[in-house]
N, C-alpha and C positions, 0 to 999 in steps of 0.2 A: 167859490172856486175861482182861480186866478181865472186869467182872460187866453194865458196860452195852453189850459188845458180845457176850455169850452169842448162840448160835443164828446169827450173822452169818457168810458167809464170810470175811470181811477183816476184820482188826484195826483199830481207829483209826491204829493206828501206818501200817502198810498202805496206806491213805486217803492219809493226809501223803504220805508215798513216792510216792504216786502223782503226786498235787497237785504235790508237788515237779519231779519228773521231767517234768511239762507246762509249768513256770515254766520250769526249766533249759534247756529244748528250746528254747522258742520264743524264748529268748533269744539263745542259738547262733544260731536263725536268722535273726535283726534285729529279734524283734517291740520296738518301743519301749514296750509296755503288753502285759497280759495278767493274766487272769481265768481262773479254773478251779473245777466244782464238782463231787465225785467221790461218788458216793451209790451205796446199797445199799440195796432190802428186801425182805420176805421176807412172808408170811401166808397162811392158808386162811380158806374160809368156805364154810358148808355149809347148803343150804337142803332145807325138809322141805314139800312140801306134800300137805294129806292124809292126814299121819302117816307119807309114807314120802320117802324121801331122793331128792330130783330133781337134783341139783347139789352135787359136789364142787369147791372146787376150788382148787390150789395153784398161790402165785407166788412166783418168787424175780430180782430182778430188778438188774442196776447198769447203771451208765451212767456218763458221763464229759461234762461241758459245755467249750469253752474258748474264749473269747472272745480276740481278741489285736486290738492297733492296730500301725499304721505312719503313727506321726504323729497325724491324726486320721482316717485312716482307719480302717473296723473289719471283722473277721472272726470268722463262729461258726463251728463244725462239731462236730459230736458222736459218741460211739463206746459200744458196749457191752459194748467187747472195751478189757480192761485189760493185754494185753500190752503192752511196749514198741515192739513195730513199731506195733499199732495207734494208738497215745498220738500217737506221734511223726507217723504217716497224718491224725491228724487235726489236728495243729496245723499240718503243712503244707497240709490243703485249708484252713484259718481264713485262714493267710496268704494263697493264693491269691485269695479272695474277695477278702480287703480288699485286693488288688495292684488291685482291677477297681473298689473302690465309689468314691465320689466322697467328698473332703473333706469334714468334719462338725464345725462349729467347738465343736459342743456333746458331743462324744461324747470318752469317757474314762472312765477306772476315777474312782471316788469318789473328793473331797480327800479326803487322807492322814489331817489331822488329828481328821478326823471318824470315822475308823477304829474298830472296836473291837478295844479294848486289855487286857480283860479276863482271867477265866481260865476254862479251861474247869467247873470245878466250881460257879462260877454257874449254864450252864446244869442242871446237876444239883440244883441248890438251887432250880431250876422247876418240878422231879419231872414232866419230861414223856417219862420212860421207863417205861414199865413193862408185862414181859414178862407172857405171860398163857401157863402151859403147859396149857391148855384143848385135850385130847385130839377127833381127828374123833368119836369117842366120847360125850364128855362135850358136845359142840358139837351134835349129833344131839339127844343128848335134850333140852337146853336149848330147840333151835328145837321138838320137839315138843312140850314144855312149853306153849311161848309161843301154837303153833297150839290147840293142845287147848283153852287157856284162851280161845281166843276164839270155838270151838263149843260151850264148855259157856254161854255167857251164854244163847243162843237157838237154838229150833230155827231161825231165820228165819237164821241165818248159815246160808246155801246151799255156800259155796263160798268154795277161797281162792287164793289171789295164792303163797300161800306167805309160810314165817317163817322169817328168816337167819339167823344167828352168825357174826360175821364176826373175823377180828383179824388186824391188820397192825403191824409194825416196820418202821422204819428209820433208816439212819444217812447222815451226810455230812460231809464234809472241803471248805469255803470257802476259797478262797486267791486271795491276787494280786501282783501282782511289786512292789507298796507295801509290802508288808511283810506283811500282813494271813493269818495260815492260823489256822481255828478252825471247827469245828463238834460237834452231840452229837447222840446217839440218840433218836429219838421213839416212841410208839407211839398205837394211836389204834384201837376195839375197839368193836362196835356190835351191838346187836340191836334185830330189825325183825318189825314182821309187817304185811302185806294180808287181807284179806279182804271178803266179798262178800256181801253182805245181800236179802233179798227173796222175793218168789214172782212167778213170772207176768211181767209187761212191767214192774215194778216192782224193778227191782234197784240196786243200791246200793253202791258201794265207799269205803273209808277205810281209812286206815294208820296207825301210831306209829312210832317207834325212840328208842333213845337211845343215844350216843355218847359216850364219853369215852376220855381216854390210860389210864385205870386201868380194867379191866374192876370192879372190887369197888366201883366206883361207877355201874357200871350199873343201872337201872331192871329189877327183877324181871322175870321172862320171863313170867310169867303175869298181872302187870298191863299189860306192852306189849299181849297179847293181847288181854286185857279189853278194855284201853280203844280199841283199835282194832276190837272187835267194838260195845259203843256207840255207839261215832263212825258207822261205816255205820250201825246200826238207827238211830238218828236222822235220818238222810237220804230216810227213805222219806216217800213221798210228796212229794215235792218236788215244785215248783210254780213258774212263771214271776209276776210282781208284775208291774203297770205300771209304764209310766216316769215318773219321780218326782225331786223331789231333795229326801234323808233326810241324819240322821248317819248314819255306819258306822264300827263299830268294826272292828279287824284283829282278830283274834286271834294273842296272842304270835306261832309260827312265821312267819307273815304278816305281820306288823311287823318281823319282823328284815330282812325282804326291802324292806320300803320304806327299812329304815336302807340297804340296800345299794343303792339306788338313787342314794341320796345321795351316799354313796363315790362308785359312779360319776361322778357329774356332779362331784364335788370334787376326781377324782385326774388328776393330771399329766397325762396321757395326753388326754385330753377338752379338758382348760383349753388347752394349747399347739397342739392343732388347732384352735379355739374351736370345739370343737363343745358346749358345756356350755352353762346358763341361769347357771349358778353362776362364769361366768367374771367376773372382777373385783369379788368377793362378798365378800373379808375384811373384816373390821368390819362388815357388815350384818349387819341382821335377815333373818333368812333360815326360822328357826321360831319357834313362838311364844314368848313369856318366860321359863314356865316349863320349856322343854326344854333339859338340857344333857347331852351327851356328851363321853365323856373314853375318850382312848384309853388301854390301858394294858397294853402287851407284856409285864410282868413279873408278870401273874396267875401263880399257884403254880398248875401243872395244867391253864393255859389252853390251848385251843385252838388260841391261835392268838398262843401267849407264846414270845417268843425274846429273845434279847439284843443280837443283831445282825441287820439286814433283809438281800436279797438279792445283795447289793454289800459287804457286812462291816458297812456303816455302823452305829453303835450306835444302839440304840434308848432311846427314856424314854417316862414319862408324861405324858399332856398333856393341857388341855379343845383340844377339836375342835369344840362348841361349848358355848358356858357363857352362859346367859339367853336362850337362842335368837339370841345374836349369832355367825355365825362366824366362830374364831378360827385356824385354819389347813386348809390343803389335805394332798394325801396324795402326797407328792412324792421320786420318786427322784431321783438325779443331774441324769439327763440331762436329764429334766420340767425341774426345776426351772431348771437353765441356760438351758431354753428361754424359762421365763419370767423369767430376770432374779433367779431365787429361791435359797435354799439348802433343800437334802433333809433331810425331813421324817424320814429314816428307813424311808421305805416302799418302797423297791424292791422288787415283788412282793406289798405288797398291804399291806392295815388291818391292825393286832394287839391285838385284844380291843377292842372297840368295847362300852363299855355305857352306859345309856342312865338315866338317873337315873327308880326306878319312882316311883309314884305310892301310895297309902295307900288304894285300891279294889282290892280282887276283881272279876275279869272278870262275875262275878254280879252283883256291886253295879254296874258301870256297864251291863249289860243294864238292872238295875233303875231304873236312871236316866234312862232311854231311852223316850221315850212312843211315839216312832213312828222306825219306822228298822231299818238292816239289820244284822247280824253276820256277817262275809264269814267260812269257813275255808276255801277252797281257790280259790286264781288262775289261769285261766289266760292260754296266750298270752305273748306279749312285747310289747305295746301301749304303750314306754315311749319318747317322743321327748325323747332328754335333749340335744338344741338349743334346742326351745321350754319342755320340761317338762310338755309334753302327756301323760297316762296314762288311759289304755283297756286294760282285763282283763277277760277272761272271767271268769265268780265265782260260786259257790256257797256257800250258810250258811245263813243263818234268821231271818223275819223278825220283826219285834218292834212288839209292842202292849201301849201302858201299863206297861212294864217289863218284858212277860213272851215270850218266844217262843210264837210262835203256830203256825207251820210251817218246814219246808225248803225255802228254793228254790233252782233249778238256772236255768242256759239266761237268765242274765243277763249285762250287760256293765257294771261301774261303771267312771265316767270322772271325771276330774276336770284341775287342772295341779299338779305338785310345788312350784311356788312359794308353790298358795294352799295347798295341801293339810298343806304343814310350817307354815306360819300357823296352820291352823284344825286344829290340835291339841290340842284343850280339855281329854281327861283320858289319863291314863295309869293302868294296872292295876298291881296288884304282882305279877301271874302272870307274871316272867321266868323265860324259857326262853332257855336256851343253845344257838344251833345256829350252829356251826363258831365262828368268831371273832365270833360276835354276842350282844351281852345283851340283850335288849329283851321289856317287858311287852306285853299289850296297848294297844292307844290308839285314843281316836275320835277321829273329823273328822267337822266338822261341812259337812252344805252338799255332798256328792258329788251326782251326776245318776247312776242307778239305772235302766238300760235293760231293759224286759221286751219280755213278748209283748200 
């Protein structure tokens, strides 16, 4: 068996046969289209908290997706049973669905020629496998590691949430009756810690983790802990501010979620319901000048790097926006037919999104801050992405003459995403990587800053 499916039930080879066996079926049974995506993973992850082992726990898991048309009607059904009866079970309830749905002038597998055509050892040239034989054992002592380290900073860490080790594989086989079968092995391996800071009515929580497909580029276990036992003791004493309108800067994890906000209101899905502010926005200014993003699925190691999106369609790099004009939306097939468009590549979502940083430490722009907040934790879903209205709950710290003065909690900042990607004055070079996103920190300027 190859070496990127070690540890898997099914061979890549296997996968195909499978994939295969759902194209050949549902063509015997009149499907005029059909889709299929046949996947496998597998991983444990073991959490310790207190220094002793609260959760094991193992997954091993496949499944089977198959999409088929009758014309332009469509049918899904799904199975996690790879026998041939069951294959075949579910490409007849697919069919039956779409015997019942209504004509869809937009619905159909991807143009052909947009295909990818590639081979499979590019995606191996992304290096987005890589097995980690990381023992229940060896995974134990690592989360103790990680927990110790974040009691040894302070007697005032009370208490924890618990520290994980986690690692996951898997594999898949894309295919569709265009011609199109190709997929590769991923993995993707994380550790985490919580914990709980305080005495008395003053208590206190914050977390860390770091993430990657390569566990040997994990963040130490004992500075996740670290730096998630400072994060709480910094939190004490927190305190509500009056309402005000300050700058606020995000902090990196917290800017990658405004980038994602953006996504939303720019992908297919929003735009073709108009439910978006960003509807009819290509070639505007939409962020400030100096903001540009470039998407670029073929990061070595990325996140969230493939060569082909959720449809076969091949992927490239591209600006998504460049001078703060944008230059294109995040559009599957279907999306895009809806609007008159051709696909972006994105069925199934953004790939590696980063964010051009700026030549400031997150220090240096606290330090450039006379008066104003540093938010690190949101919460809520406060985002109306029709008008571009955003209200969040929020906690961080607030700042005077460049220096942090306290923590507050039991705020709400608001602002609208149209003005908010405008008045993005400076970017940090603190980029952090979480999932498919790059992104430093950034201020804005001019938020409304709701206390008590």
């Amino acid at each position: 068996m190859p070496r990127d499916t070690e540890g898997f039930g099914f061979s890549r080879q296997q996968l195909e046969e499978i994939a295969s066996e759902v194209l050949d079926y549902a063509r015997s049974r009149g499907a005029s289209a059909c889709e299929t995506d046949v996947s496998e993973g597998f991983g444990n992850s073991v959490s310790v908290r207190r220094g002793e082992v609260e959760t094991i726990e193992y997954n091993r898991d496949k499944g089977l997706g198959v999409t088929v048309y009758l014309g332009q009607r469509k049918g899904h059904a799904s199975s996690s049973d790879f026998s041939r009866t069951a294959i075949h079970a579910a490409v007849d309830a697919a069919l039956s669905i779409a015997s019942f749905t209504a004509e869809d002038a937009c619905a159909g597998l991807a143009d052909p020629e947009r295909l990818w055509r590639g081979a499979q050892s590019v995606a191996r040239d992304l290096s987005l496998h890589h097995p980690w034989s990381v023992s229940i054992e060896e995974a134990t002592a690592l989360a103790r590691d990680c927990e110790a380290a974040a009691f040894a900073v302070s007697p005032l860490i009370k208490n924890s949430e618990g520290a994980t080790v986690s690692r996951q594989e898997s594999h898949f086989i894309s295919a569709n009756s265009a011609g199109f079968m190709d997929g590769f092995a991923s993995s993707r391996h994380a550790i985490s810690c919580s914990v709980i800071a305080g005495e008395g009515d003053d208590m206190q929580r914050d977390d860390w983790y770091s993430s990657r497909r390569d566990a040997s580029r994990l963040a130490a276990p004992a500075e996740i802990g670290d730096y998630a036992a400072r994060r709480a003791l910094s939190r004490l004493g927190a305190r509500r501010v009056p309402t005000t309108s300050v700058p606020v800067i995000f902090e990196a994890p917290l800017a990658c979620g405004l980038i994602g906000s953006f996504v939303q209101a720019a992908s297919g899905g929003s735009l073709y319901r108009r439910s978006s502010f960003l509807l009819d926005a290509l070639g505007e200014q939409i962020f400030a000048p100096h903001i540009s993003i470039v998407e670029d699925p073929h990061v070595v190691g990325g996140q969230a790097s493939t060569p082909f999106d959720d449809e076969g369609v091949a992927t490239g790099k591209r600006d998504v926006v460049k001078d703060g004009v944008l230059q294109g939306y995040f559009l599957g097939s279907y999306s895009a037919r809806k609007l008159g468009m051709q696909t972006t590549g994105n069925a199934g979502g953004a790939h590696n999104l980063i964010v051009a940083p700026g030549s400031k430490s997150l220090e240096q722009l606290i330090a450039g801050m006379s008066r104003g907040l540093l938010v690190t934790e949101l919460l809520g879903q406060g985002v109306n992405y029709v008008t571009g209205d955003y209200s969040r709950g929020a906690a961080g710290y607030w700042i005077e003459n460049g220096v942090i003065q306290y923590p507050v909690q039991e705020i709400t900042i608001a602002g609208n995403l149209r003005d908010m990607f405008k008045q993005i004055t400076e970017l940090g070079n603190d980029v952090v990587v979480r999932g498919g996103r790059q992104v430093p920190s950034l201020r804005i300027e001019g938020m409304t800053v709701a206390g008590g």
